[in-house]
PDB file of N, CA, C and O in Angstrom:
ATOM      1  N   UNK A   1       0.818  -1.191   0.000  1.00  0.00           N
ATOM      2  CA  UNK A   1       0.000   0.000   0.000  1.00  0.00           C
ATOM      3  C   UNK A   1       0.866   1.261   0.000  1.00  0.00           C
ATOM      4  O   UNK A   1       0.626   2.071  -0.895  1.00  0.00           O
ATOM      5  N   UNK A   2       1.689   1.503   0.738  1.00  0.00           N
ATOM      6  CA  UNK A   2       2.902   2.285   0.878  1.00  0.00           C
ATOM      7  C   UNK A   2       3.289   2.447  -0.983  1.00  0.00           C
ATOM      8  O   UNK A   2       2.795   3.289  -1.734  1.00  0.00           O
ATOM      9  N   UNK A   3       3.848   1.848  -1.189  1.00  0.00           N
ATOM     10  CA  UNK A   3       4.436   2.019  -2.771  1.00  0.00           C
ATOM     11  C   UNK A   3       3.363   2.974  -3.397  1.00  0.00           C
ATOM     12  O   UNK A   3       3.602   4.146  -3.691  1.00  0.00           O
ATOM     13  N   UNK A   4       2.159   2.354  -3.569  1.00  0.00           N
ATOM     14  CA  UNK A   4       0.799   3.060  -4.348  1.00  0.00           C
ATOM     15  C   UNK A   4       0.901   4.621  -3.480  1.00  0.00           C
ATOM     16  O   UNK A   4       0.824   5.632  -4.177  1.00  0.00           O
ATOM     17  N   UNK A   5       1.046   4.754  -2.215  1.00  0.00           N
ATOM     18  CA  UNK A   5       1.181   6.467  -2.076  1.00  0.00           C
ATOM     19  C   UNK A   5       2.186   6.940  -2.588  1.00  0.00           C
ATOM     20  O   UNK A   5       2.140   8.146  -2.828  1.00  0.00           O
ATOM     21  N   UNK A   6       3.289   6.280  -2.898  1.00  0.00           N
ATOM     22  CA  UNK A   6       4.474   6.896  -2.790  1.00  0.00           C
ATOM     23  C   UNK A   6       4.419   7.328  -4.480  1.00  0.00           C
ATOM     24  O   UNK A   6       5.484   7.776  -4.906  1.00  0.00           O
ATOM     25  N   UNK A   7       3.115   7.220  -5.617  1.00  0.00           N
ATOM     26  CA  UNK A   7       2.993   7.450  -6.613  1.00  0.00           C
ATOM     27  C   UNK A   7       2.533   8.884  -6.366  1.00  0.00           C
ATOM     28  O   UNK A   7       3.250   9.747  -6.872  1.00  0.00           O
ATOM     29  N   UNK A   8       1.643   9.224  -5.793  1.00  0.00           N
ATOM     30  CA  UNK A   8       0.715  10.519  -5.229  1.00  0.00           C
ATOM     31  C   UNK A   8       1.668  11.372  -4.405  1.00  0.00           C
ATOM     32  O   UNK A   8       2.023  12.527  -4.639  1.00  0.00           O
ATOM     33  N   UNK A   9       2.037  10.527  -3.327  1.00  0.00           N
ATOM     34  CA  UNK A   9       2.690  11.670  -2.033  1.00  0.00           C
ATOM     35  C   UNK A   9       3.978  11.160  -1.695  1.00  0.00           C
ATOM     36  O   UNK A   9       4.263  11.015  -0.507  1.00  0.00           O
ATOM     37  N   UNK A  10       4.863  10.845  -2.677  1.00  0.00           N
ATOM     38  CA  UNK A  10       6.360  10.891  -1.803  1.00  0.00           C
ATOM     39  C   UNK A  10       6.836  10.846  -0.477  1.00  0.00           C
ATOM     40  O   UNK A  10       7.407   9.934   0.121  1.00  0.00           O
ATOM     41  N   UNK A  11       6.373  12.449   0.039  1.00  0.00           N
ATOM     42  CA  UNK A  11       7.263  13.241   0.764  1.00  0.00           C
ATOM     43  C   UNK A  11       6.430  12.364   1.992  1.00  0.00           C
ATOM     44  O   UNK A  11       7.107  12.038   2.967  1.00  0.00           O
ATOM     45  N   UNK A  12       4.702  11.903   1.961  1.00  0.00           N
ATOM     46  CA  UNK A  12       4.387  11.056   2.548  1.00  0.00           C
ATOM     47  C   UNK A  12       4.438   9.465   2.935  1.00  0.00           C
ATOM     48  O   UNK A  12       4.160   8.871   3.977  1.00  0.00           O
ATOM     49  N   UNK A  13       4.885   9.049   1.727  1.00  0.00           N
ATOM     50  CA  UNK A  13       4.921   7.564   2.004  1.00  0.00           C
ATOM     51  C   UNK A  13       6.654   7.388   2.447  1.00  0.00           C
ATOM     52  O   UNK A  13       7.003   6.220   2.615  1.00  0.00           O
ATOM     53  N   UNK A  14       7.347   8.082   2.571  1.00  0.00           N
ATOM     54  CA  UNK A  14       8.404   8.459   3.316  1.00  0.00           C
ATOM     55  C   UNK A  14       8.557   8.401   4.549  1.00  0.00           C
ATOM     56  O   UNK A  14       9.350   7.665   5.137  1.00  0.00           O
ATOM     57  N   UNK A  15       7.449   9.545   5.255  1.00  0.00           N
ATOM     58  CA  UNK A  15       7.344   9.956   6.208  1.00  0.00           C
ATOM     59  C   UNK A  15       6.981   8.399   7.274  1.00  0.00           C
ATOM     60  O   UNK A  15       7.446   8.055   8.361  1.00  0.00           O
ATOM     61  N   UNK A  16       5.921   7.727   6.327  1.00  0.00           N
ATOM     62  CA  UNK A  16       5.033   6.806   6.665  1.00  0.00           C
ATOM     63  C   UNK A  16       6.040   5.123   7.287  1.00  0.00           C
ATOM     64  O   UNK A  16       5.806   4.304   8.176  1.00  0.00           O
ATOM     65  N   UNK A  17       7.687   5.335   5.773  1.00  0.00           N
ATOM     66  CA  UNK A  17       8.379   4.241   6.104  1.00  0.00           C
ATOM     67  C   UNK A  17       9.456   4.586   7.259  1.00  0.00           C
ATOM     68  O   UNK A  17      10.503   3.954   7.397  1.00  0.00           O
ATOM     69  N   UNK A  18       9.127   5.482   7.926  1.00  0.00           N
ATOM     70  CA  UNK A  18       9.741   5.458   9.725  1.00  0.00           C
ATOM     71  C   UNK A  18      10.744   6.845   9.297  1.00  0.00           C
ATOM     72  O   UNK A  18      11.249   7.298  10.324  1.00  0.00           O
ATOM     73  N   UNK A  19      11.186   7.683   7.955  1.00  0.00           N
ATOM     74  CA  UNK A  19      12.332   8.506   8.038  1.00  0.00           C
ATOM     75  C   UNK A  19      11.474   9.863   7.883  1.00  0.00           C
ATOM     76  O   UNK A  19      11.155  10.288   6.772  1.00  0.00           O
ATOM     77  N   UNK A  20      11.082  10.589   9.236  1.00  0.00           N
ATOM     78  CA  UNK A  20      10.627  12.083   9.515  1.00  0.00           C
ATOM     79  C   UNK A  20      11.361  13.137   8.840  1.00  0.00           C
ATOM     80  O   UNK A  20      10.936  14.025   8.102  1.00  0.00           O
ATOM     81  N   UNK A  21      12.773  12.825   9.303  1.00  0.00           N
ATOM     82  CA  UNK A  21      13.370  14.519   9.025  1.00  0.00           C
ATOM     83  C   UNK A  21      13.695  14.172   7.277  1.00  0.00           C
ATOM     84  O   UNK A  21      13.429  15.134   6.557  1.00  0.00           O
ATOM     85  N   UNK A  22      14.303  12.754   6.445  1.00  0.00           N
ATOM     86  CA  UNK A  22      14.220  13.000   5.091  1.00  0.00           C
ATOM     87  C   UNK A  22      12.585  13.197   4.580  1.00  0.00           C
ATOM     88  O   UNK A  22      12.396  13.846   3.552  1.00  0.00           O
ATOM     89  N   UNK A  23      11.671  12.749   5.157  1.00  0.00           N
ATOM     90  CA  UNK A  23      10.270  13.133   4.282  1.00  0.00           C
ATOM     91  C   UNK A  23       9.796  14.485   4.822  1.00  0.00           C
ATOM     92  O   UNK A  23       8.837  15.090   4.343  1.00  0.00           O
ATOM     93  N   UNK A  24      10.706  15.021   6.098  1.00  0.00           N
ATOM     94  CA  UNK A  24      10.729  16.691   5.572  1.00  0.00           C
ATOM     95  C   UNK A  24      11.687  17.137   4.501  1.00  0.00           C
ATOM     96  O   UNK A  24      10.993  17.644   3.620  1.00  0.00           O
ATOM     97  N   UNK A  25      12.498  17.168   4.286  1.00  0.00           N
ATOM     98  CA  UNK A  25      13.855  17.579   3.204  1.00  0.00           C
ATOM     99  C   UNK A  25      13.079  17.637   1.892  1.00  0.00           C
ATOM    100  O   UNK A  25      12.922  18.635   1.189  1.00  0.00           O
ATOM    101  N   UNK A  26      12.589  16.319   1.661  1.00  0.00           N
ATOM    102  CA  UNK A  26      11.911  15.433   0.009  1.00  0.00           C
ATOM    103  C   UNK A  26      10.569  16.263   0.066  1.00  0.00           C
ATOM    104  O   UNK A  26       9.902  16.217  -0.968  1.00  0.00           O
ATOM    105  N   UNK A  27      10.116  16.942   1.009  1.00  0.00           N
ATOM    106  CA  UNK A  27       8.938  18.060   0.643  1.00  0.00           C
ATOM    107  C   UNK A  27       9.125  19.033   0.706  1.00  0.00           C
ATOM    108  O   UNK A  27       8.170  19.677   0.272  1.00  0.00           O
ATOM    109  N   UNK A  28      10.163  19.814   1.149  1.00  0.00           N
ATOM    110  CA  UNK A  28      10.697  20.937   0.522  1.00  0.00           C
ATOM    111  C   UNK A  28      11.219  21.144  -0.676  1.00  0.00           C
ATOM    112  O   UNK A  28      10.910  22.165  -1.292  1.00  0.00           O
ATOM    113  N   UNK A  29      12.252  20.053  -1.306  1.00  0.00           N
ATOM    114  CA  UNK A  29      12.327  19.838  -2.822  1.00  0.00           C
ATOM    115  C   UNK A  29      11.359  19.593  -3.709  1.00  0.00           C
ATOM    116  O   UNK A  29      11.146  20.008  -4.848  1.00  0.00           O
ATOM    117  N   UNK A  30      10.944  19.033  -3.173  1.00  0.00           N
ATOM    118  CA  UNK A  30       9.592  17.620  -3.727  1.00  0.00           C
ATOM    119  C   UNK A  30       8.208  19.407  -4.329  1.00  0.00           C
ATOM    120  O   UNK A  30       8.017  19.618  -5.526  1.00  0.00           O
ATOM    121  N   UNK A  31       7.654  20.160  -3.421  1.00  0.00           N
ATOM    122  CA  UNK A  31       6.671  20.971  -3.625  1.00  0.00           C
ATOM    123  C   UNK A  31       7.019  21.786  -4.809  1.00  0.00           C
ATOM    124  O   UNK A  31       6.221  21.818  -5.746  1.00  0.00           O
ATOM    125  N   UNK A  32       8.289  22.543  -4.871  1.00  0.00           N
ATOM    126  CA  UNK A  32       8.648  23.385  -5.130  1.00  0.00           C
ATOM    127  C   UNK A  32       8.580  22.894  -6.810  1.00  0.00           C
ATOM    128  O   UNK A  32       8.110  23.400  -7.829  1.00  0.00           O
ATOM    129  N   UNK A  33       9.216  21.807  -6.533  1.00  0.00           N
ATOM    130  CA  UNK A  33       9.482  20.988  -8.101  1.00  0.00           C
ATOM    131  C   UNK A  33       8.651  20.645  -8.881  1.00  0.00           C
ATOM    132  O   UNK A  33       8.747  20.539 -10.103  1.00  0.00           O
ATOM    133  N   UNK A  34       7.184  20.315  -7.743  1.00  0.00           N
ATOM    134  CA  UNK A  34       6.055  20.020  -8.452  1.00  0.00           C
ATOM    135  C   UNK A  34       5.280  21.536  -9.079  1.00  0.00           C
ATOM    136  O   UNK A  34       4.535  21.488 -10.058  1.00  0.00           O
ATOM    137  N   UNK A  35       5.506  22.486  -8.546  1.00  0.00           N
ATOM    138  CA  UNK A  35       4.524  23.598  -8.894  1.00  0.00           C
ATOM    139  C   UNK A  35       5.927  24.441 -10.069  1.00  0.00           C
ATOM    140  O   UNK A  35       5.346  25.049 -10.967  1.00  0.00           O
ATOM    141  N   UNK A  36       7.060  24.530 -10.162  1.00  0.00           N
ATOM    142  CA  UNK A  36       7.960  25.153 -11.384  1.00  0.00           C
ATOM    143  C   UNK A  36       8.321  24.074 -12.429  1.00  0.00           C
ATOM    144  O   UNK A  36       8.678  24.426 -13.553  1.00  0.00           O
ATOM    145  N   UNK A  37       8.256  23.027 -12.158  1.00  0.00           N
ATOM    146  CA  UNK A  37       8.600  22.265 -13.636  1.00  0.00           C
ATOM    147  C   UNK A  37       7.460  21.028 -14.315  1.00  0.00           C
ATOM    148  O   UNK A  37       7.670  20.027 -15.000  1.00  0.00           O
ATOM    149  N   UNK A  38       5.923  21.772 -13.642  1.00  0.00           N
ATOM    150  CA  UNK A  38       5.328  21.187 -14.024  1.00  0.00           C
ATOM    151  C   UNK A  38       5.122  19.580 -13.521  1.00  0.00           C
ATOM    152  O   UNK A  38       4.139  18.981 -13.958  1.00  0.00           O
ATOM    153  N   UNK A  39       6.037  18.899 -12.618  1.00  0.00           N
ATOM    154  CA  UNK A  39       5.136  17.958 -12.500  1.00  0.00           C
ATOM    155  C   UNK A  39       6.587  16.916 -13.204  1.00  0.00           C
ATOM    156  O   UNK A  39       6.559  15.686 -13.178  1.00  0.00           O
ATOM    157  N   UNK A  40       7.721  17.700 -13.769  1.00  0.00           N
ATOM    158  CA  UNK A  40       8.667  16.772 -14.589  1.00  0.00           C
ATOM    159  C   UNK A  40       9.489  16.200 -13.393  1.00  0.00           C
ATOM    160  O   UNK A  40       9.863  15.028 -13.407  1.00  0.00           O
ATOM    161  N   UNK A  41       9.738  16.963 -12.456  1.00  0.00           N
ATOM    162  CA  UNK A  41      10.653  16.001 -11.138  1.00  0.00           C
ATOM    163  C   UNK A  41      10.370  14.907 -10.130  1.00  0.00           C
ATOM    164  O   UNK A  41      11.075  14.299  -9.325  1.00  0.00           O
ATOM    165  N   UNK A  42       8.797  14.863 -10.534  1.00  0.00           N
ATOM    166  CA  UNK A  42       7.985  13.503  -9.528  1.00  0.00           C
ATOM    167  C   UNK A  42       8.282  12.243  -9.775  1.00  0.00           C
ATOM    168  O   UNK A  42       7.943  11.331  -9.021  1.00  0.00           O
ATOM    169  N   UNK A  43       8.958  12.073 -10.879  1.00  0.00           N
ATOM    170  CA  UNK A  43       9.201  10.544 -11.123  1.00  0.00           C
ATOM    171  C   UNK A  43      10.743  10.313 -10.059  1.00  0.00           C
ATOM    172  O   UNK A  43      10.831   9.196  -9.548  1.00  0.00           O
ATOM    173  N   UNK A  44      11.534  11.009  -9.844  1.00  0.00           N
ATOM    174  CA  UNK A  44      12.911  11.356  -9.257  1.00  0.00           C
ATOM    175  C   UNK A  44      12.060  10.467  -7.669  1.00  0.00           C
ATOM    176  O   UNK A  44      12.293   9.358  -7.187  1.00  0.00           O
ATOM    177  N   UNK A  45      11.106  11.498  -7.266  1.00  0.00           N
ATOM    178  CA  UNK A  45      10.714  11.400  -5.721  1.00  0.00           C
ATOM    179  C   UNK A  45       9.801  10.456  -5.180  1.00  0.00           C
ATOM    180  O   UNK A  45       9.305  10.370  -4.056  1.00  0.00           O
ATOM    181  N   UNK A  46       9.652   9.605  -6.444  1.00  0.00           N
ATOM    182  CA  UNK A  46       8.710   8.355  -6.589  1.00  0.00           C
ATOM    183  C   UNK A  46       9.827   7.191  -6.156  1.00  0.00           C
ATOM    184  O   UNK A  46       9.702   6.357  -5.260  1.00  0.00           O
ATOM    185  N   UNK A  47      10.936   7.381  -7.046  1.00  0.00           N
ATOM    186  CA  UNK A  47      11.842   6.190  -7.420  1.00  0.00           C
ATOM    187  C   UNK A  47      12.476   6.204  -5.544  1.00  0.00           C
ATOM    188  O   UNK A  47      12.394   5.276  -4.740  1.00  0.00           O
ATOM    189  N   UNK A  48      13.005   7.428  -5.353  1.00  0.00           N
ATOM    190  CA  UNK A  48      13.547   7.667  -4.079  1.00  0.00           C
ATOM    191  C   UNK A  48      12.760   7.300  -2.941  1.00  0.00           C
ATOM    192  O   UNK A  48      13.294   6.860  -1.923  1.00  0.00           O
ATOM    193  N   UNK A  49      11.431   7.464  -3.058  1.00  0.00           N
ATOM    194  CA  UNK A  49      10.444   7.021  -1.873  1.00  0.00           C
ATOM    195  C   UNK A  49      10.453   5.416  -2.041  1.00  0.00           C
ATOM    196  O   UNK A  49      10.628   4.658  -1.087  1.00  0.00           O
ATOM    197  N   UNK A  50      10.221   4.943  -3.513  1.00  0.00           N
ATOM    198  CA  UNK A  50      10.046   2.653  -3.588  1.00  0.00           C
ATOM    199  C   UNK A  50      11.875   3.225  -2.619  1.00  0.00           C
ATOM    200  O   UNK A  50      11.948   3.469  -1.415  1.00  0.00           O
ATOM    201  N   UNK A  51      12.609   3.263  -3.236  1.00  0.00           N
ATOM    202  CA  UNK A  51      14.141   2.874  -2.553  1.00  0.00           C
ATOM    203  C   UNK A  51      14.027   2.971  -1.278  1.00  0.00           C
ATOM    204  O   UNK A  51      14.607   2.012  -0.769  1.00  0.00           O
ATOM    205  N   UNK A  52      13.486   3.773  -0.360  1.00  0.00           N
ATOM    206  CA  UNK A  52      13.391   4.322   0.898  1.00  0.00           C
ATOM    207  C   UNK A  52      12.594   2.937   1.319  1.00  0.00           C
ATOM    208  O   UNK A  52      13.228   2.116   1.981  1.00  0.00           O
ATOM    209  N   UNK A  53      11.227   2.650   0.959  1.00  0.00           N
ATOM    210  CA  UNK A  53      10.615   1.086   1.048  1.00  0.00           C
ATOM    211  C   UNK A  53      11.326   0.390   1.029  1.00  0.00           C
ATOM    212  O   UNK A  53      11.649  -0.170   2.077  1.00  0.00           O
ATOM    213  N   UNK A  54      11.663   0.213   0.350  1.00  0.00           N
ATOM    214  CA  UNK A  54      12.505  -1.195  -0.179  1.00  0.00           C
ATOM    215  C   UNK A  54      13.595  -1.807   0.952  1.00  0.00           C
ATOM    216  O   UNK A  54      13.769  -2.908   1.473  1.00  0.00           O
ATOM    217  N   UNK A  55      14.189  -0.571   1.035  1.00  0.00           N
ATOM    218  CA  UNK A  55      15.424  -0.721   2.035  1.00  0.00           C
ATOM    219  C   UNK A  55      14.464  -0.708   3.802  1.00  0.00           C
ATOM    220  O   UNK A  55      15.146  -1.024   4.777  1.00  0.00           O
ATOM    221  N   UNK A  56      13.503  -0.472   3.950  1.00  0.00           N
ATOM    222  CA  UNK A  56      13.222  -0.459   5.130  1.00  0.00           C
ATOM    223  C   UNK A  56      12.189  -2.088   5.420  1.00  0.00           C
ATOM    224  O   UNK A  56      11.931  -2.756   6.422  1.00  0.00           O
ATOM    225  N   UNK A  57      11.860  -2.189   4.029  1.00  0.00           N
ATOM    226  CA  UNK A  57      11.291  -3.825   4.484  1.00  0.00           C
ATOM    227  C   UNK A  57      12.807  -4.691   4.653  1.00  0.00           C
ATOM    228  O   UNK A  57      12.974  -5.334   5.689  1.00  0.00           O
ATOM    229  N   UNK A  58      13.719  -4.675   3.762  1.00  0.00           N
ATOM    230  CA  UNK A  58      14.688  -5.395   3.782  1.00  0.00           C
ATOM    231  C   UNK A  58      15.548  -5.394   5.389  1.00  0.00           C
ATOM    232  O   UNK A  58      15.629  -6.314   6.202  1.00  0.00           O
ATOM    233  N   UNK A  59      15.976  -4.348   5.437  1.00  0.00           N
ATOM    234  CA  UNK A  59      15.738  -4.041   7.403  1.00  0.00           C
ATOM    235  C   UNK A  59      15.111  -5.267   8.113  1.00  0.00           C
ATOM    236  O   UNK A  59      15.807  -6.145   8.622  1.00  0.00           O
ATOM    237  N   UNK A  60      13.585  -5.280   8.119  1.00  0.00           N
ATOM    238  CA  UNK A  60      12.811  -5.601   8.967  1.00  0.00           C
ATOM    239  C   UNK A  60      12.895  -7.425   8.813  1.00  0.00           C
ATOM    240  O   UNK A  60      12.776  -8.255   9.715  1.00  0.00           O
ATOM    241  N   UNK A  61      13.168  -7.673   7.182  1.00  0.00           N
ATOM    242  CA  UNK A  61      13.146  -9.066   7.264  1.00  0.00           C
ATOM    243  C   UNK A  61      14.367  -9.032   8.139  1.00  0.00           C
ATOM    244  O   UNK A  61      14.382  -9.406   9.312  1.00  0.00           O
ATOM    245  N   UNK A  62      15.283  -8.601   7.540  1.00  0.00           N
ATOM    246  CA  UNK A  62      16.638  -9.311   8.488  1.00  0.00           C
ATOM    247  C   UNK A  62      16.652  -9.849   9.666  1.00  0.00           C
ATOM    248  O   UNK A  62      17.116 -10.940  10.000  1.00  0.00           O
ATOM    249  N   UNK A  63      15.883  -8.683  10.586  1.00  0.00           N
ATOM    250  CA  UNK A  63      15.514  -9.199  12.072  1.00  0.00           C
ATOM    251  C   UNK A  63      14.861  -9.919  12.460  1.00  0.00           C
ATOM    252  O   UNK A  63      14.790 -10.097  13.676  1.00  0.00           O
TER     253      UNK A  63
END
């Protein structure tokens, strides 16, 4: 479910995989980028939010 936000809200499904202060950072870039280039830098903050997942399930199996 996480992944599917992280299509919409980045800076949220971030926030959501346990890292506060980067899914503040990734919405200060993340807003700015969406309202001056149209919408062209969201794929960047998509890929970075699955990676942010990815690496935090992989975490959790380990333990």
């Amino acid at each position: 479910m996480n992944y599917v936000l992280a299509l919409l809200l980045p800076p949220l499904s971030i926030l959501f995989a346990g890292r506060p202060f980067l899914a503040i950072v990734v919405f200060l870039f993340w807003l700015p980028a969406i309202i001056f280039s149209g919408g062209l830098g969201h794929p960047i903050f998509i890929l970075l939010a699955w990676i942010i997942i990815y690496q935090g399930q992989q975490e959790r199996r380990r333990l």
